[in-house]
Every structure is written in C-alpha cells, then in structure tokens.
C-alpha positions in Angstrom: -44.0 20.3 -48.5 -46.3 22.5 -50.7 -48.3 20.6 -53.0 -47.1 21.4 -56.6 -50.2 22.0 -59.2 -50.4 20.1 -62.4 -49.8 22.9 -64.4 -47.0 24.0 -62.9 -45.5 20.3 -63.1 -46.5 20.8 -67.2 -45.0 24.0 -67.0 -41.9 22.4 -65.9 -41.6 19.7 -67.3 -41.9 22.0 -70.8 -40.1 24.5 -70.6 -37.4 23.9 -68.1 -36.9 19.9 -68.9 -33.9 20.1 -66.4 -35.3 20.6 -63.7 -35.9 17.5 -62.6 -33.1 16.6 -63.6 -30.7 19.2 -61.3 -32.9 17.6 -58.8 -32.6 14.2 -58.6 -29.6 13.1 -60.9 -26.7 15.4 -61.4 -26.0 15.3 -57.8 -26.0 11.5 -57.8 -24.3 11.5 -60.5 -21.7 13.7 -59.5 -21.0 12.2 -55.8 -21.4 7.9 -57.8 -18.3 9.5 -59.9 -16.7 11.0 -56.8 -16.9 7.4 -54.9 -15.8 5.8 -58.0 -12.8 7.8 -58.0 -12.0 7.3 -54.7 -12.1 3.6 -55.2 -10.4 3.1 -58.2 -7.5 5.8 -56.7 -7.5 3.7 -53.6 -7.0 0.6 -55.2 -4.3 2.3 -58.0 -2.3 3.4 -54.9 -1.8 0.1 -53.4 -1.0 -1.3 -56.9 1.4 1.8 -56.8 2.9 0.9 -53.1 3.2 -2.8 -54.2 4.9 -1.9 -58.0 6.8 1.2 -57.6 7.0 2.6 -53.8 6.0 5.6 -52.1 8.1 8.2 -54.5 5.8 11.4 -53.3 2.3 12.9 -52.4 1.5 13.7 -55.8 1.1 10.6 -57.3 -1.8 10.1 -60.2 -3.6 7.5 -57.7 -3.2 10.4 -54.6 -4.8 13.1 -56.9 -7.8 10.5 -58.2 -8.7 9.6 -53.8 -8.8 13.5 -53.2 -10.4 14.4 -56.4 -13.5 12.3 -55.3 -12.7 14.2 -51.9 -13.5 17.1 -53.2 -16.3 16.4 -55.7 -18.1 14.9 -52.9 -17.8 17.8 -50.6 -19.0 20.3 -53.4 -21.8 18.3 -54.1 -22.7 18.5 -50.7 -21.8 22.3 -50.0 -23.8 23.1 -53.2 -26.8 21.3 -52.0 -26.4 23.1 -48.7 -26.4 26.4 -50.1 -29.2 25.0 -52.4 -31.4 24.7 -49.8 -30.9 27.2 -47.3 -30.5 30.3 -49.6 -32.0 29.5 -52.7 -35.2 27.5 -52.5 -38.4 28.6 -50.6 -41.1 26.9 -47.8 -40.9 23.7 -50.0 -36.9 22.9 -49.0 -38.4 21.6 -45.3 -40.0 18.4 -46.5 -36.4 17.5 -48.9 -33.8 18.6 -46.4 -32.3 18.4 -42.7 -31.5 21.3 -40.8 -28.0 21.7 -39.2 -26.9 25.1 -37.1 -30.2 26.7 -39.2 -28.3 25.3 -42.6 -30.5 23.0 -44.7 -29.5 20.1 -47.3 -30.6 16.8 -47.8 -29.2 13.9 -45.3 -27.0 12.5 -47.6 -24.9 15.9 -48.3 -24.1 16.7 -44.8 -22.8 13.4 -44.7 -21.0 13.6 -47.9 -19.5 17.5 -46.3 -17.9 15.3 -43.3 -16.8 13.0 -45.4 -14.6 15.3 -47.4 -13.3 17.2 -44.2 -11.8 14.1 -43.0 -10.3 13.3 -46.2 -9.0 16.6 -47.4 -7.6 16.8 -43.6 -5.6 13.1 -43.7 -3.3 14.4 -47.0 -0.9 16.5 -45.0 -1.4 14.0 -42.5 -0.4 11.1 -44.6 2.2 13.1 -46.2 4.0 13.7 -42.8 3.4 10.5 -41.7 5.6 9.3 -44.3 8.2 11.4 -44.1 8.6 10.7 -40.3 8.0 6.3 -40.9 8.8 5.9 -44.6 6.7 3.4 -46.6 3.1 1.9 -45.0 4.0 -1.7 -43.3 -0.2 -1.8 -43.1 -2.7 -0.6 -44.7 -4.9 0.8 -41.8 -2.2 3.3 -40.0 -3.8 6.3 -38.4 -3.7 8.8 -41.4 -5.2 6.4 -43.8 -7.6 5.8 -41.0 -8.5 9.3 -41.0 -8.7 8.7 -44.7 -11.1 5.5 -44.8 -13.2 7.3 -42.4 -13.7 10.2 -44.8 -14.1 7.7 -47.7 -17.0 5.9 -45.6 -18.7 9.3 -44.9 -18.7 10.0 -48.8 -19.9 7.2 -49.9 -23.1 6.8 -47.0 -23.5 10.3 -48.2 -23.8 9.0 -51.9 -26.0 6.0 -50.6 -28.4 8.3 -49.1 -28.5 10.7 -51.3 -29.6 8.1 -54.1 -31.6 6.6 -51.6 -33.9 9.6 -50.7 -34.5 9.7 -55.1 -35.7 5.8 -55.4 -38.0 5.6 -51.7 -39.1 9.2 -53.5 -40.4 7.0 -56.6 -43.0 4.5 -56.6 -41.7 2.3 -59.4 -38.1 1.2 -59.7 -36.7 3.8 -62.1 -34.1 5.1 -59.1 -32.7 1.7 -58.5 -29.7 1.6 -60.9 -28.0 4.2 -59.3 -28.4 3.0 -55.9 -27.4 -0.5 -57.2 -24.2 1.2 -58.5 -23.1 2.8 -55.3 -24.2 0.0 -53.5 -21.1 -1.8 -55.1 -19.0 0.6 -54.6 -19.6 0.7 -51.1 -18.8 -2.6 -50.8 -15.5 -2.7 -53.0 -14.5 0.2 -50.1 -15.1 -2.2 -47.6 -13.5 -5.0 -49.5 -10.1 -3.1 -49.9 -9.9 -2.1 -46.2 -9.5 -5.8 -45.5 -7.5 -6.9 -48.6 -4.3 -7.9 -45.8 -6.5 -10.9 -44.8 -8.1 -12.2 -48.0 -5.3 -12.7 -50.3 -5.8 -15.9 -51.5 -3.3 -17.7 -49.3 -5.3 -16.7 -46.4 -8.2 -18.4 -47.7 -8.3 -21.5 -45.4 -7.8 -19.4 -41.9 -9.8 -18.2 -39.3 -9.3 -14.9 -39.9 -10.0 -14.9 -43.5 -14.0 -15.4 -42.4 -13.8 -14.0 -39.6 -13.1 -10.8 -41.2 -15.4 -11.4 -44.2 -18.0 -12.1 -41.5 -17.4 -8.8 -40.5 -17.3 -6.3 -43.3 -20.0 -8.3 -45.9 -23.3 -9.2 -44.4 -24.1 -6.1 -43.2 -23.9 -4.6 -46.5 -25.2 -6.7 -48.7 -28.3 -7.3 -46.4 -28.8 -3.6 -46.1 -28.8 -3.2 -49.7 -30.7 -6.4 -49.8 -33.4 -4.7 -47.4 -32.8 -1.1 -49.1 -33.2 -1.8 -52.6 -36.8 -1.3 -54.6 -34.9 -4.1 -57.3 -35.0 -7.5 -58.1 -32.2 -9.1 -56.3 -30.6 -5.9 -55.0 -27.9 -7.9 -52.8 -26.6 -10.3 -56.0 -26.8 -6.8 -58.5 -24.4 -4.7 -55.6 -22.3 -7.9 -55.1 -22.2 -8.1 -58.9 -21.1 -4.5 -59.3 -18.4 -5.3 -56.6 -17.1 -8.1 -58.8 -17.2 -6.3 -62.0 -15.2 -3.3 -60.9 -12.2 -5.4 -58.7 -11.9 -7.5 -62.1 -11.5 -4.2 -64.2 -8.8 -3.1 -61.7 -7.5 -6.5 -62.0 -7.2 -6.7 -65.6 -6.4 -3.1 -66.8 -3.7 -2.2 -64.1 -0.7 -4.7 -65.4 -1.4 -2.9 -68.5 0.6 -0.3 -67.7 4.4 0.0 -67.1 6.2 0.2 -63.4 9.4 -0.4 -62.3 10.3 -0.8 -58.2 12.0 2.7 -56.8 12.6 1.4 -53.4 14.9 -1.1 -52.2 14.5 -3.7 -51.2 14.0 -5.4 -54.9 13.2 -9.1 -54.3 10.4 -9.3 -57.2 11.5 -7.3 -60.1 8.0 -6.2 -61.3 8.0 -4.9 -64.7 3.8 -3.8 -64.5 1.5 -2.3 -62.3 0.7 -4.8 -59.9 -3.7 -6.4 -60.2 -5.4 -7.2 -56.7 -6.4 -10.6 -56.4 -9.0 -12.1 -58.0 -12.2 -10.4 -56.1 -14.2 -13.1 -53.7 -16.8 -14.9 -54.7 -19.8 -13.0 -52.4 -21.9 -13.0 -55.0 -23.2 -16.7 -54.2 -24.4 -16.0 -50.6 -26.0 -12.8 -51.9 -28.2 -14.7 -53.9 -29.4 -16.7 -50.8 -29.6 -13.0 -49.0 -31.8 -11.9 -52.0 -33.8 -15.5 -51.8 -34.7 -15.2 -48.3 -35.1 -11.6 -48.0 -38.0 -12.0 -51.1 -40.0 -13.7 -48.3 -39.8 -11.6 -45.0 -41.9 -8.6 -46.0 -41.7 -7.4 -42.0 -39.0 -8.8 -39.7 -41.2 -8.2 -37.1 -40.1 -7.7 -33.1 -36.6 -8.6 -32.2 -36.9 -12.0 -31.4 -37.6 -12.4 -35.1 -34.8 -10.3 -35.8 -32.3 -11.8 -34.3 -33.7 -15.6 -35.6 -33.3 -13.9 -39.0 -29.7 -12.4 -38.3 -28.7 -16.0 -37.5 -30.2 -17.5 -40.1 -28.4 -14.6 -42.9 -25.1 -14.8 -40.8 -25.1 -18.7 -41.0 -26.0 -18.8 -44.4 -23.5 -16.4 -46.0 -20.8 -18.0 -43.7 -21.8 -21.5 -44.8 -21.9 -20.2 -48.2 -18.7 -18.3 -48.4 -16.9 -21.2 -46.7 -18.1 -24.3 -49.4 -17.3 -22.2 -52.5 -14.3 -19.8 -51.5 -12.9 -22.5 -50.0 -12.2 -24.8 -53.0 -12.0 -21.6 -55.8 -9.0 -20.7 -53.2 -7.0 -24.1 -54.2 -7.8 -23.0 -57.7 -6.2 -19.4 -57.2 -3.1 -21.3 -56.2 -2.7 -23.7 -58.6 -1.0 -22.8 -61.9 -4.2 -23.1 -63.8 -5.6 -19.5 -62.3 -1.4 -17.9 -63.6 -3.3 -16.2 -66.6 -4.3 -12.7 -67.2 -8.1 -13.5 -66.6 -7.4 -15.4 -63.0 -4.3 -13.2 -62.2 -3.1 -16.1 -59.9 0.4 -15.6 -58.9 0.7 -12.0 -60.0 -0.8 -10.1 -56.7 2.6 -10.2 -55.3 4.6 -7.2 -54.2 8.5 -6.0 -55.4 9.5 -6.3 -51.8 8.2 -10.3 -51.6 10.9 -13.2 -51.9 10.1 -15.9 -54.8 9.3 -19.0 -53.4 7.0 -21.8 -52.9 5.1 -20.0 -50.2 3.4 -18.8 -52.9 1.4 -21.8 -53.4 0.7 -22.7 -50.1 -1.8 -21.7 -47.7 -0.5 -19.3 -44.7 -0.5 -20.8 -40.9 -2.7 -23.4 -41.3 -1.1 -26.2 -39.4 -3.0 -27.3 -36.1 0.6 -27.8 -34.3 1.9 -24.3 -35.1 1.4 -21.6 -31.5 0.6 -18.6 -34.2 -1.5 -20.9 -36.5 -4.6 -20.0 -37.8 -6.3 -22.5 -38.6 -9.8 -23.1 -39.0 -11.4 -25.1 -35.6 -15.0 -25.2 -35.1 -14.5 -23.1 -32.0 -13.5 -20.1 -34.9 -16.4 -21.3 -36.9 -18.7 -20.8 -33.7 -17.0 -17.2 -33.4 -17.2 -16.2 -37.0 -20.8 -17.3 -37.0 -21.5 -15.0 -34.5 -20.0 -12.2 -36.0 -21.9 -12.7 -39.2 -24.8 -12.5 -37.3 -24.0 -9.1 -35.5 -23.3 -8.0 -39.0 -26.6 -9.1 -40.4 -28.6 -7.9 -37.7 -26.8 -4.0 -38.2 -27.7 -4.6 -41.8 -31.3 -5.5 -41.2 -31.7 -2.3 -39.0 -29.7 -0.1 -41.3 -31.5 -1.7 -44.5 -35.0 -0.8 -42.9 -33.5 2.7 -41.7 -32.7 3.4 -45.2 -36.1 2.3 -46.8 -37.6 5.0 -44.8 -34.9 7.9 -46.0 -37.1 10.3 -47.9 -34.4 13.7 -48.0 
C-alpha cells in the first residue's frame, strides 16, 4: 500500500472528517445492524411459530431475517465496487481479489452470505406449502438459511476484525465485541431444541453445547485486542436473549393453527439464555497467560485443558440453575420459567420434570461418564478450531 504523507492525512482529516469514517465504521456499522436483524428476526419467528403458526411468508419476523440479508449483501457489493472501480494502487494492501473483483475479506463473505439467504425464501416458502408447519428447526430450507446467516455474520466478524488488528490500541474492540455476541446468539438458536431447560440434565444438552460454544468464545477469546474478550461476547449473548425474552410477551398473539392445547394470549420468550458466561471467564483467565500456543502438542494440551474446563464449568452451574428454571420460583417475568412453551404443547407436569433421564429407560439420555468422556472430547475439538481460527483472525488485516 502507498504510504500516505502527513499532510495529506491533515488534509483529510480537515477537510473531509468522513473519510475515515466511510472507511472503517459505516460499513461495520451497517453489516453489526444487518446481523442484529437477522437474529432478532430469527428468534421473533420462532416466538411466532410457537404463539401464532405459520399464517404466510410475509410475516414482520420474515421481512426483519431478509432485511439483514440484504443489508449485508449491499454492504458487501458496495465495498466490491468500492474497490475495484473506485479506488487506485492503494486498494491492493485493503482488499482480496476474486475473478479480477477486489473488496475486503469480510465482504465477499458477507456477498455469499446473502445469496444463500435471499435464495432459501422461495425455498422455505415452497417448503411449506408442500409440508405445512416446521416439526424442526433445522429442515433443508432453513438450512440453506443458517448457512447464509453464518456467511453474514463471519463476513461482519472479519470485516470488524481487519479495523481493530489495523489499530494498535483497542479503540476497534467494541464493535467486534458486539458481533462477537451476536455470532454466538446465532449459534445459540440453531441448537435451542436441545437446551430448553428440561434438557438440562442429558447427554445431549452438553454434548451439543460442547459443540457449538468453545470454539467461539475461544476464538473471540484469542481474536479480541480487549480485556476479557470471551466474558464481554458471552455477555453480549446474554444481554440480547434476555431482551428477546422480556420484550416479546409484551406483545399480543393468539394461536391460528390447530391444534390449540396451550391457549397463549402473548408472544411466546425463549428460555432463559445459558449461563456461558462463567466458563468464558476461565477462557479469558487462561488465555491472559498463553501469549503463543506454540507447536501442536501444546495445542492440543491447551484444547483439552479449554474443552475440559468449560465442560466442567457449564456442567456445576447450569446444572443446578436448571432445577431453578423448573421450579416455580423462576415463573416470573425476569426468569420466564414456565412460559417457553408452545400453543401446540399439552399442560402437564412434564413441565417440571427433566426429559429422559432415567438410567432404565432404552431412549434415555442420561448423563453416564462414558457421555462425559464423549462430550469432553468434543469440547476439545471445538477448542482446538477456536484456537486456530482465533489466531487466523488476529492476523486478518483486509
């Protein structure tokens, strides 16, 4: 990249205060709102599944996931046509180049992203009218989806990413903090069938939180310039799951499908969001003292070591908050114990209980120290992809 003279950084920073700015934060800006919309449309549509029913394609939550569709993938075409057409030699050290097309990393990604969404709508919309309401979350339009999601926000991370490892204090931090947490509320919701908190004292409760949350929380961990990186994103995640939580029962809903067993009368909250921000603070903690991870035998001792400690940790306080979710003492608006539950679900003492937990039952699944074994080692994997990732990312310059 050309060197850029003083005066002409005076000149600038004078007379055209915004250019920085178009730089480095509208686009940030732009594609943190356009993940934030996705999320909060995501989780609106299964409070809109579980309250009211599929009724059509062009429901508020629908237009809010493909709004942040298509922010992300402007974003990402302007910055492509940014930087092949309208910027000169200086583009080269700021951008990739794709097909003889330039833009930063984090837009191309953000472009794909938004292909695979905008093309699961008709998708999902035909998918429905064929099968009628979801049975499952993951089905292969909304897989489509969650695929185009993912792409948008990696897109968002590395776009924010390439601002703060551009900065030599921590000024860029907040954003990537912010996005950080969203990410991880995505991954959150893709799971949400197996961490209700009736789940919460089987197998594959951890096992898939082994899956989905050590990777990303030690790649922000490993990413961030912050203090604490991990506990801020796992903080953000919280933050945003109770907001949904609290402000969706708010709002008026009445069930459109039969059949009615639970005669809702508001939106209905996710559960209470997990309690990840307690093994993040142990990520942070022993991340603060492994300046290189060295070769991979280190590696993997420190993959272990993360995988084992946010398992151990997840396990000793989820494991006793869960009994507190199902007791009446969490049925209040801050808690939202006992009010996660669908029109279509029968009343019933179920409620309270913990799911397939009984070591006589052929489908149980409950929690042996053979699962332990397995879950540890899936924490691990997932620790190890976020320590490679994390140090991929601290390197990320465009």
């Amino acid at each position: 990249m050309d060197a850029v003279s003083p005066v002409a950084a005076d000149f600038n920073t004078k007379v055209r205060p915004w250019a920085g700015f178009d730089e480095f934060l509208w686009t940030g800006y732009l594609l943190a709102f356009a993940i934030t919309s996705i999320t909060v449309g995501l989780i609106w549509d299964i409070s809109w599944h579980m309250s009211i029913g599929r009724d059509t394609f062009w429901t508020p939550a629908h237009m809010a996931i493909y709004l942040g569709g298509a922010m992300g993938g402007f974003v990402g075409g302007w910055l492509a046509i940014k930087y092949t057409f309208l910027l000169g030699p200086e583009r080269e050290g700021a951008s990739v180049s794709i097909l003889g097309a330039r833009a930063p990393l984090g837009a191309w990604v953000a472009i794909w992203g938004a292909i695979a969404m905008i093309t699961s709508g008709p998708f999902d919309d035909w998918w429905h009218n064929a099968y009628g309401l979801d049975v499952k979350i993951i089905s292969p339009p909304h897989a489509v989806l969650g695929l185009g999601m993912f792409g948008i926000s990696v897109g968002a991370l590395l776009l924010v990413l390439s601002r703060q490892n551009q900065r030599q204090d921590t000024s860029g931090s907040g954003l990537f903090v912010y996005v950080g947490g969203v990410f991880l509320v995505l991954g959150a919701v893709f799971i949400t069938e197996t961490t209700f908190p009736n789940h919460q004292h089987g197998r594959l409760f951890y096992l898939a939180c082994s899956m989905v949350f050590p990777m990303r929380l030690v790649a922000m961990g490993r990413a961030g310039k912050c203090s604490w990186p991990a506990t801020r994103v796992a903080l953000v995640y919280m933050l945003i799951d109770c907001l949904m939580m609290w402000i969706l029962p708010l709002f008026k809903a009445q069930p459109m499908l039969a059949p009615i067993y639970n005669p809702v009368t508001h939106m209905v909250p996710p559960a209470f969001p997990l309690l990840v921000v307690v093994p993040a603070i142990v990520i942070d903690l022993v991340l603060s003292k492994v300046v290189d991870r060295g070769g991979w035998l280190k590696t993997l001792g420190l993959a272990l070591l993360l995988g084992g400690l946010f398992l151990g940790i997840l396990m000793a306080v989820q494991w006793y908050f869960a009994k507190f979710l199902l007791s009446p003492a969490a049925d209040n608006w801050f808690f939202g114990g006992n009010r996660y539950w669908p029109y279509s679900s029968r009343p019933g003492i179920y409620r309270q209980e913990f799911w397939r937990v009984e070591k006589s039952n052929m489908n149980s699944d409950y929690l042996r120290f053979s699962g332990v074994l397995l879950c540890w080692g899936v924490a691990s994997v997932s620790a190890w992809l976020g320590l490679v990732w994390g140090d991929w990312m601290r390197k990320v310059r465009r």
